[in-house]
N, C-alpha and C positions, 0 to 999 in steps of 0.2 A: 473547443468542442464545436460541432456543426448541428443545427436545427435543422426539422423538416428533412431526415437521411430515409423516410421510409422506402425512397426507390432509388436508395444508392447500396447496389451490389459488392460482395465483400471482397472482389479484387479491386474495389475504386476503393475504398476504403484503405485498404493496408495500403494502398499507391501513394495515397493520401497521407498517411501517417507515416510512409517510408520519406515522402517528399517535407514533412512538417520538420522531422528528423526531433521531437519531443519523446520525453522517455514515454508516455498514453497520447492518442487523441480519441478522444469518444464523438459518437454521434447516436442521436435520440431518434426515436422511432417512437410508433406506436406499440404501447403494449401488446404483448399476445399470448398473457397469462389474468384469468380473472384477481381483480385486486391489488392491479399495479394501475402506478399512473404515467407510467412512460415505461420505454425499454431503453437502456443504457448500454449501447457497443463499444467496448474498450480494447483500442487498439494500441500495439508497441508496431517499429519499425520491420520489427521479425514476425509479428504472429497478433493473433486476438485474444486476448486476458479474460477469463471467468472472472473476473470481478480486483479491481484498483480501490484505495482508498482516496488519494486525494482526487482524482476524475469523478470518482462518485462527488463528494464534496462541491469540486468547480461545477459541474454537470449541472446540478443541482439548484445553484445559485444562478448560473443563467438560464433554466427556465421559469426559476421564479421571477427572473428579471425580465423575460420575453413575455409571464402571464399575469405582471404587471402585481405580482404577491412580497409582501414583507418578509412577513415570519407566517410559514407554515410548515408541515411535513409531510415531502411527498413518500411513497410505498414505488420503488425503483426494482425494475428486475434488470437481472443480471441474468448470467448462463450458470450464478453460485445461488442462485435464489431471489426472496423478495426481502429486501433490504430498507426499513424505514431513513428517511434522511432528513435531518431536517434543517429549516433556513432559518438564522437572522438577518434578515439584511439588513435590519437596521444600526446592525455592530459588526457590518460584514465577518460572518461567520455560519458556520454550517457543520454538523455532524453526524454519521451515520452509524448506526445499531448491526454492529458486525454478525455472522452466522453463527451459530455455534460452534465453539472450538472442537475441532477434531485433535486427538493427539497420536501423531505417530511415530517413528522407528528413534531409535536413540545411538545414532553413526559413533565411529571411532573419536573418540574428542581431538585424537593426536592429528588424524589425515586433516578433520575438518577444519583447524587451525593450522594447519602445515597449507590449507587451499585458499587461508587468509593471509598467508605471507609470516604469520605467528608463528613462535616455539609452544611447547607443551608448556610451560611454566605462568605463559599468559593467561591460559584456562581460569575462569573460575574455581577457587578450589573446592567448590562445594556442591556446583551447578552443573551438569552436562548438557551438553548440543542434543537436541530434539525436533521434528519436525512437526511442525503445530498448522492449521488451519481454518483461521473464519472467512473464508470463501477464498485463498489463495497460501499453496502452500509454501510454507515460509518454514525455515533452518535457524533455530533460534540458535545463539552462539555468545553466551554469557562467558564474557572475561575478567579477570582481576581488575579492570582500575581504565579511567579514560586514556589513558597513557597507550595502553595496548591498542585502545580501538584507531586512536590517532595514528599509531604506527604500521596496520594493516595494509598491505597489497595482494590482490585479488591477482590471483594464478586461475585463468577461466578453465583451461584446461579440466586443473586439479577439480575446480565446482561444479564441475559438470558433470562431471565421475562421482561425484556424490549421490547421485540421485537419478534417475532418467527423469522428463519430463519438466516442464517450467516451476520454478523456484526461487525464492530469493534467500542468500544468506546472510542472515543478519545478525550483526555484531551487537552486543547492547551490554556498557557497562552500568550498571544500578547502584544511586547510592541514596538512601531515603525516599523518596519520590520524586526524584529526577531519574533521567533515564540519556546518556549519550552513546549514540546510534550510527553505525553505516550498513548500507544497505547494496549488494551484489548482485544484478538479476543476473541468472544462469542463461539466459537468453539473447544477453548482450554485454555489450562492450563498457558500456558505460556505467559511472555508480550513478544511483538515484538519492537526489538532496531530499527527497519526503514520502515515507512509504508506509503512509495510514492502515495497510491492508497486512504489512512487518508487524507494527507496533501493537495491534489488536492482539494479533498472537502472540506477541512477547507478553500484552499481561495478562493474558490467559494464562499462560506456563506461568510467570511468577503467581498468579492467583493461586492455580493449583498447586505450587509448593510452596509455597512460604504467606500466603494470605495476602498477597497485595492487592489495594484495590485501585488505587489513583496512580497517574505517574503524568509527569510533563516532559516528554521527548524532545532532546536536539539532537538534528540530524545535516550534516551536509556541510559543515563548518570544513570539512577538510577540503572540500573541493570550491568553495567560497563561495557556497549557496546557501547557507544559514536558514533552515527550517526550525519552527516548533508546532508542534503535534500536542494534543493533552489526550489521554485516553482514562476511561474509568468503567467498574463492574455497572451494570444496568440489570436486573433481574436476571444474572445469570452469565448474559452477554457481554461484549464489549464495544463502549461505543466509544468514538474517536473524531473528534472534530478537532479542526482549527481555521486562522482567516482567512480567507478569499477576496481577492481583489481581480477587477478585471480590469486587464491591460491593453488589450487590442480587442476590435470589435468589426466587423468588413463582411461583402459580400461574396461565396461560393460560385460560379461559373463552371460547371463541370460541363465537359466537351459532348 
């Protein structure tokens, strides 16, 4: 993430993130909605994101580290709203209070897993593909068993025909309160090892049918970047944290 971005224009920006080659890089600004305490710009290689889960997260935890704070909770705006977040650092960690789930269209189950590399039999037999939203929309895509999600190859074509517009589609086998997860942005080429802004919305959808409240997400195992996620209901919402660690630290020079 980049501090102090308020007079960095958003083709430096995407330049920036096309050059970083990370699936987001964000950069902070000053708010410019009453009742936030920063503005959060989340950028991928292709485009600027209404709103990422783990960016919010890292985001978050270096400006509590730039404003010299432990544990507090800052109110982050996005272009999906204002988003509570808050920090540990003293157990490097951080989680944010998702939007509220929007639920929308409910796609063919057959294409949607034919655009996973999947046969119809991988389907959950009980669950269908739907598209859900707490501040990015996401293709929820409940299968039988980890087996399946392990086996999946993303045909971008086919996912991109699913839907106009940016998306992620995500795989999630459930079995008690675990959750093993892959995640396809429609936007790009690449899978994403952690996708906090996925996983909100997946328990949203299982909350709405089946009463789940908790779940502990792994995500990324296939590509050998071993993520976990926890997410759980909060008055409604879902909030979704996990740890943060920061690895590189360095000065900006823009021309």
């Amino acid at each position: 993430m980049v501090h102090d971005a308020a007079d960095v224009g958003d083709d430096v920006m995407l330049a920036f993130a096309r050059e970083t080659r990370l699936m987001e890089t964000t950069f902070v600004q000053p708010a410019t909605v009453d009742g936030a305490d920063y503005r959060n710009r989340i950028w991928t290689p292709a485009e600027e994101m209404p709103f990422a889960g783990h960016p919010s997260l890292g985001t978050a935890v270096a400006v509590a580290l730039d404003r010299g704070e432990e544990r507090v909770e800052y109110r982050q705006q996005t272009h999906a709203g204002i988003q509570p977040v808050r920090v540990e650092h003293d157990r490097d960690r951080a989680s944010v209070l998702q939007e509220p789930a929007r639920f929308g269209a409910e796609p063919d189950p057959a294409a949607v897993l034919a655009a996973a590399g999947l046969r119809p039999g991988d389907g959950h037999p009980a669950l269908q593909p739907q598209f859900v939203s707490t501040g990015l929309q996401t293709l929820i895509v409940p299968v039988a068993d980890a087996t399946a999600v392990a086996r999946a190859r993303a045909d971008r074509p086919a996912i991109q025909a699913l839907a106009g517009g940016t998306f992620n589609l995500y795989l999630c086998a459930v079995e008690g309160t675990t959750a093993r997860t892959r995640s396809f942005p429609s936007e790009l080429d690449d899978e994403d090892p952690a996708t906090g802004s996925a996983a909100g919305p997946m328990l949203a959808y299982l909350n709405e049918r089946q009463g789940v409240e908790r779940l502990e997400v792994t995500q990324g195992v296939e590509i050998g970047r071993p993520s976990r996620l926890s997410a759980e209901i909060e008055d409604g919402r879902v909030r979704v944290g996990g740890d943060v660690v920061v690895l590189v630290t360095g000065t900006l020079r823009l021309p």
